[in-house]
Every structure is written in structure tokens, then in C-alpha cells.
C-alpha positions in Angstrom: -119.2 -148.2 99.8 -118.3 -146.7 103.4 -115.2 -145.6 105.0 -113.5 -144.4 107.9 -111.0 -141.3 108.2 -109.5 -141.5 112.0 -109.2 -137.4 112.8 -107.8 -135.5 115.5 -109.7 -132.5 117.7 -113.5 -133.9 117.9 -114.5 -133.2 120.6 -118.4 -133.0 120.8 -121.8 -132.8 118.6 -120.7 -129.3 117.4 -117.7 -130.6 115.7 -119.8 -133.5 114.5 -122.6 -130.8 113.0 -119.6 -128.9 111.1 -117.9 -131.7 109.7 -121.1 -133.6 108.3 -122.5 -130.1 107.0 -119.6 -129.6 104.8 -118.5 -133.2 104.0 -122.4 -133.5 102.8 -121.5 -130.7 100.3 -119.2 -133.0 98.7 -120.5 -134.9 95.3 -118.9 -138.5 96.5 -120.4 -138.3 99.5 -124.0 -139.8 100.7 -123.7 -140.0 104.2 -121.4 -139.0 107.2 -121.9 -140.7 110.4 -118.9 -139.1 113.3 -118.3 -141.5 116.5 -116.6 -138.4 118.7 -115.6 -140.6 121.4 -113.1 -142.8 118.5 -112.2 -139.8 116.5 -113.5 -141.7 113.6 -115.2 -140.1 110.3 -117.4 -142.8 108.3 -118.3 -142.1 105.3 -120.8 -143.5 102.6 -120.0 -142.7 99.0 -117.3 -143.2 96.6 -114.0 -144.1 98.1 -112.2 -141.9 95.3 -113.2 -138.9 97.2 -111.4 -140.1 100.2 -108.3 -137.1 99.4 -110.9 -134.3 99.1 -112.9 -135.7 102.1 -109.4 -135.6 104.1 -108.7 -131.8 103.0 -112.0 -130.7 103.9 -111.7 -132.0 107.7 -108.6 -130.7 107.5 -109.5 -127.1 106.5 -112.1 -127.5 109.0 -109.3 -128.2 111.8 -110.1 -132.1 111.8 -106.7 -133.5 110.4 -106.4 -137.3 109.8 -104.6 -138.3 112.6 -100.7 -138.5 112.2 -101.0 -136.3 109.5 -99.7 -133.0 111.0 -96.9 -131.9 113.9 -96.1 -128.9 115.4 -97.1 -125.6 114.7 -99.6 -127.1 112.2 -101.0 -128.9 114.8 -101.9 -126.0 117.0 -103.5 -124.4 114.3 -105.9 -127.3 113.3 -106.7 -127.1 117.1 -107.8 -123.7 116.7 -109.8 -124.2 113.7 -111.4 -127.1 115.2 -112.6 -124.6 118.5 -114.0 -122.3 115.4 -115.8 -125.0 113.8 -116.8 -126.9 116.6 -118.7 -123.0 117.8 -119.9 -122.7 114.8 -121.1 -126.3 114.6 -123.0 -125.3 118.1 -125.0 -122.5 116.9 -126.3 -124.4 113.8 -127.3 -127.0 115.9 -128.6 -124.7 118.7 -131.0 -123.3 115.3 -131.8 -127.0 114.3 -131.8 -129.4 117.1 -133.0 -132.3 114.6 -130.0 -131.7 112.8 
């Protein structure tokens, strides 16, 4: 079964690398595809991981959209600019990936 998270801060392929890399690590989770321009997370597994799926974007700096304000917000931003580097370099090591 597949479904969509809507998240905040993508912003390019590196964000798309870091997200997929650690949503793949997840047991309920068989595929991740990320449409950057929509802000949209689809994922193919079991739709009771959906909460853990949503914590991990979130930890990552991805949080479902609505889902934080304020100072919370501009912290997920910078965790998103961390992960989206980091998503940069692994891609910049494996451009197939």
C-alpha cells in the first residue's frame, strides 16, 4: 500500500537523498519516492508505520506540514539545511543514488 506525508523544507535532490536513505531504514517501508516541487513524501509499505515515518522526517528537519510553529519551526529549517548538505555529499559519492 502507498502513502503520502505532505512536509515542509524540501528543497532539492539532497533533501530527497537524506530523507529516502533513512526512511529506507525503516522495517514498514519498501519504497520512498519525494516530489520536491509538492513537498510530498510517498511511501510504499505498511500504512501503520505512517507515525514513525512522520518522526523520522521530522528529526531529519522535514516536519509534516502544519505540524510545527514558531521556534520549532526554525529549528526543523536548520536541520533540514544539515540534512539536505549531508544528502548532497552522499549523492555527490553516488550519483546513481
Amino acid at each position: 500500500m502507498t502513502y503520502s506525508i505532505a512536509v515542509e523544507n524540501i528543497k532539492c535532490g539532497g533533501c530527497a537523498n537524506s530523507i529516502r536513505h533513512r526512511l529506507l531504514n525503516h522495517a514498514l517501508v519498501e519504497a520512498v519516492t519525494i516530489d520536491v516541487e509538492q513537498g510530498a513524501v510517498r511511501i510504499q509499505g505498511d500504512p501503520a508505520g505512517r507515525a514513525q515515518a512522520v518522526q523520522a522526517l521530522t528529526a531529519l528537519g522535514y516536519p509534516e506540514v502544519g505540524s510545527v510553529e514558531g521556534f520549532k519551526s526554525a529549528a526543523a529549517k536548520a536541520k533540514s539545511f544539515v540534512s539536505c548538505a549531508i544528502g548532497r555529499v552522499d549523492r555527490a559519492g553516488n550519483p546513481g543514488g
